[in-house]
C-alpha positions, 0 to 999 in steps of 0.5 A, a space after each residue: 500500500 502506498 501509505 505504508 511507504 511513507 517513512 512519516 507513516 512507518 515512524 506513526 506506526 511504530 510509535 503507536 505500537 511502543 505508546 498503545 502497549 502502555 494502556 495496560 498499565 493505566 488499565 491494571 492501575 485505575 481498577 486498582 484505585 478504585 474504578 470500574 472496568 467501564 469507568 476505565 474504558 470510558 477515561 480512556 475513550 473520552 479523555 485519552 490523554 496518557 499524562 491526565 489519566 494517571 494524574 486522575 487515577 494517582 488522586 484517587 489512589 490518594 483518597 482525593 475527591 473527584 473534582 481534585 482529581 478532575 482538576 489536577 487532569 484539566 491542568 495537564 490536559 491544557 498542553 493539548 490544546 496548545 497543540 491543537 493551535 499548533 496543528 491547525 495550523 500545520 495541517 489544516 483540517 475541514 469539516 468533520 476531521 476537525 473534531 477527529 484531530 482534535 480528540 487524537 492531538 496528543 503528545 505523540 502525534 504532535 511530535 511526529 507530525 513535526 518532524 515533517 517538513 513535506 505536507 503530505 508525511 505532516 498529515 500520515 505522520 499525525 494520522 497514523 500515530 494518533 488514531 494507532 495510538 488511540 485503537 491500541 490504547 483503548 484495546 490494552 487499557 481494556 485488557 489490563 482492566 480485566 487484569 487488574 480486577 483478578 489480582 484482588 486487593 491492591 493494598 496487598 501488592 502495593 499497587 495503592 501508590 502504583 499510579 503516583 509512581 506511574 506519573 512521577 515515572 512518566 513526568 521526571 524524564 522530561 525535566 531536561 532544563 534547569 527552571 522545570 527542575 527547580 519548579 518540581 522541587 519547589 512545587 513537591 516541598 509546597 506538597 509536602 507541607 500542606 498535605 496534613 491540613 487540607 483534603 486529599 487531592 488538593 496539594 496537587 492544585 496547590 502546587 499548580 497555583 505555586 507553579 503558574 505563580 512562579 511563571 507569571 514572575 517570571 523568576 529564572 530563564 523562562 526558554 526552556 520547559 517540558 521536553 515532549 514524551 516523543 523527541 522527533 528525529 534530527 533533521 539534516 542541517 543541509 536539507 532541513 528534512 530526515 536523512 532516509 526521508 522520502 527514498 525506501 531503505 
């Protein structure tokens, strides 16, 4: 098939493959905090953002409330919709598609589409990855649901701090400058100290107050931030495009 000659689409693919695997995780993890098989699917199939699931399902392993955990989802829901601006942008979507590409707007298919410079490969590239992502997500999240139904107590495998685990583990690789460092120190201190005088959950809306305080001041270099989950290829500084892109090996 054509498509599958495209390198745009081979890179989405492969990248769906290694992402959508991870669902089970996020599966096996939110029965364990408490919710449903259906009330998992239902995450993953509305919300489907990796990063806002595990933050949900983290406070309510802590015994946050739902609206604690609603919110500490929204804000790290709110990078995608810069990247939908981003994509719109770039790929400029009609009609229906509009409301598809922006459910599968993730970390991922952000990436790859960027890594692109030919229109055509920007488009396969965000297709592919973000609508592979989402069938494969949806699948596994499914499947570890059933599985971590079976397993019974989670308090007895230590899987009740299992989804902040997942998070932290998620989040710290991409805290490659010096200001995000400083800023998830600072906000983990602030944590820290407020956790025995207010519910669970809150803390960690209290440290995104201090976090988004700490950016309007503008307080250290401001040039860096998050690095994405998926770094996108290098590009050839001779041809500004990959260096295989556009011939079959």
């Amino acid at each position: 098939m054509k498509l599958w000659r495209s390198p745009a689409a081979r890179i989405g693919a492969s990248v769906a493959i290694a992402t959508g695997l991870y669902g089970v995780s996020f599966g096996a993890l939110s029965v364990a905090s408490g919710l449903d098989f259906w009330q998992t699917q239902v995450l993953s199939l509305l919300l489907f953002s990796g990063g806002s699931q595990f933050a949900f399902v983290g406070v309510l392993a802590g015994g946050g409330a739902a609206g604690a955990a609603l919110g500490s989802a929204a804000l790290l829901g709110i990078r995608n919709a810069v990247y939908g601006m981003q994509l719109n942008a770039l790929l400029q979507p009609k009609g229906w598609l509009r409301f598809g590409s922006a459910h599968i707007t993730i970390d991922e298919s952000m990436a790859t589409a960027s890594a692109q410079t030919d229109p055509a490969e920007q488009k396969r590239a965000f297709w592919v990855t973000g609508v592979g992502i989402f069938l494969l997500w949806n699948v596994f999240t499914a499947l570890g649901a059933l599985l971590g139904g079976a397993i019974g107590d989670p308090k007895v495998w230590g899987l009740d701090g299992a989804a902040v685990a997942a998070f932290l583990g998620l989040l710290w690789p991409r805290l490659k400058a010096r200001e995000p460092v400083a800023i998830a120190v600072a906000c983990a201190v602030v944590t820290v100290v407020v956790i025995p005088f207010v519910p669970p959950g809150v803390p960690v809306l209290v440290a995104a107050v201090v976090a988004a305080v700490w950016g309007l001041l503008g307080v250290g270099a401001a040039d860096e931030g998050l690095e994405p989950d998926v770094e996108p290829p290098h590009r050839s500084p001779a041809h500004g495009r990959l260096p295989d892109e556009g011939r079959m090996p």
